[in-house]
C-alpha positions in Angstrom: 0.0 0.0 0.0 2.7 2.5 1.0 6.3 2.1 0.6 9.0 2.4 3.1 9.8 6.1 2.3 6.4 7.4 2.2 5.5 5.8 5.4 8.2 7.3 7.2 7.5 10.4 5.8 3.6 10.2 7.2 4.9 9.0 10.9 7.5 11.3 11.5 4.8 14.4 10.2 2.1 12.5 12.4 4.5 12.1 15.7 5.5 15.9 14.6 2.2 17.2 14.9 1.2 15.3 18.2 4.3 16.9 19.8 3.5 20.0 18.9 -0.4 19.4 19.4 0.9 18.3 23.2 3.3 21.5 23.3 -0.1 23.8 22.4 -2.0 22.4 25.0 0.6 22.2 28.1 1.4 26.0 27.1 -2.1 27.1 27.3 -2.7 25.2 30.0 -0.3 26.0 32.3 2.1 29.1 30.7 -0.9 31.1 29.7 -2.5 31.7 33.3 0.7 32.1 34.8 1.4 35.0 32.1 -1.5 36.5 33.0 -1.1 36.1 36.8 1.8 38.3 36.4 0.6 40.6 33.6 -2.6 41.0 35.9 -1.4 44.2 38.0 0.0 46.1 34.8 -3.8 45.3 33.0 -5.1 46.6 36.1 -3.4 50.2 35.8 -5.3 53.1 34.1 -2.5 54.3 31.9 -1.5 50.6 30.2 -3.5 51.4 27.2 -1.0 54.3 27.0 2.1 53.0 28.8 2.5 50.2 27.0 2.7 51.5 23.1 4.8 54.3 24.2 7.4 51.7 26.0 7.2 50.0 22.5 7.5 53.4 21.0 10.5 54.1 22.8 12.7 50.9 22.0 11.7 52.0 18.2 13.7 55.0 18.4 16.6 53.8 20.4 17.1 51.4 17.7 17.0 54.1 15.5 19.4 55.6 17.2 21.5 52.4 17.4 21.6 52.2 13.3 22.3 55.9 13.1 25.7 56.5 11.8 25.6 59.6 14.3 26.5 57.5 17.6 29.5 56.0 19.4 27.3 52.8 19.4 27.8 52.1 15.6 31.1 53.1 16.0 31.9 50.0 17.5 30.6 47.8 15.3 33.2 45.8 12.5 34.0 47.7 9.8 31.7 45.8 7.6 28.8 46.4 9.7 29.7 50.0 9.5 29.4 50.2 6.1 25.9 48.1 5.9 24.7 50.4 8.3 26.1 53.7 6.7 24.7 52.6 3.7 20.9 52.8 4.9 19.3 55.7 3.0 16.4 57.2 5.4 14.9 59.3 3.0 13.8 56.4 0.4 10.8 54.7 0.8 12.4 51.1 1.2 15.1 49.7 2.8 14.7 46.0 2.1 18.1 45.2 0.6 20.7 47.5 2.5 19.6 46.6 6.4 20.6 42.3 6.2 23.7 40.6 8.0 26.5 39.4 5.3 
């Protein structure tokens, strides 16, 4: 009915999902509630609908600052990496191609 490679191939994706189908359900079981024990207080507070997108806010433009060539952080970075990052134009629309690791 099935050969000997196309059999393994349906048991190792069936054992795959039921260990990741087991890894789904212990995390929502137990990781989930105990995230939201501790996230509780923070939910709680009347400015998190604010507090929380300006924290993210604020780690956007420190790594903006990080990539800038203006700063002694790049400055320490390989000369290669200097480059890469020297290289990122700001004022075009995309920067797809310029911002990847070698």
């Amino acid at each position: 009915m099935l050969d000997a490679q196309s059999l393994k191939g349906w048991l190792l994706l069936v054992s795959v999902s039921v260990c990741v189908g087991a890894l789904i359900l212990l995390s929502e079981r137990y990781l989930v509630p105990a995230v939201e024990r501790r996230t509780e207080k923070l939910g709680r507070m009347r400015a998190a609908n604010t507090l929380i997108p300006a924290v993210l806010m604020m780690f956007g433009f420190l790594g903006f600052y990080v990539i800038s060539d203006n700063n002694a952080i790049a400055k320490l970075l390989p000369p290669e990496m200097q480059a890469r990052v020297q290289s990122i134009n700001f004022q075009q629309h995309s920067v797809r191609g310029t911002a990847h690791c070698v």
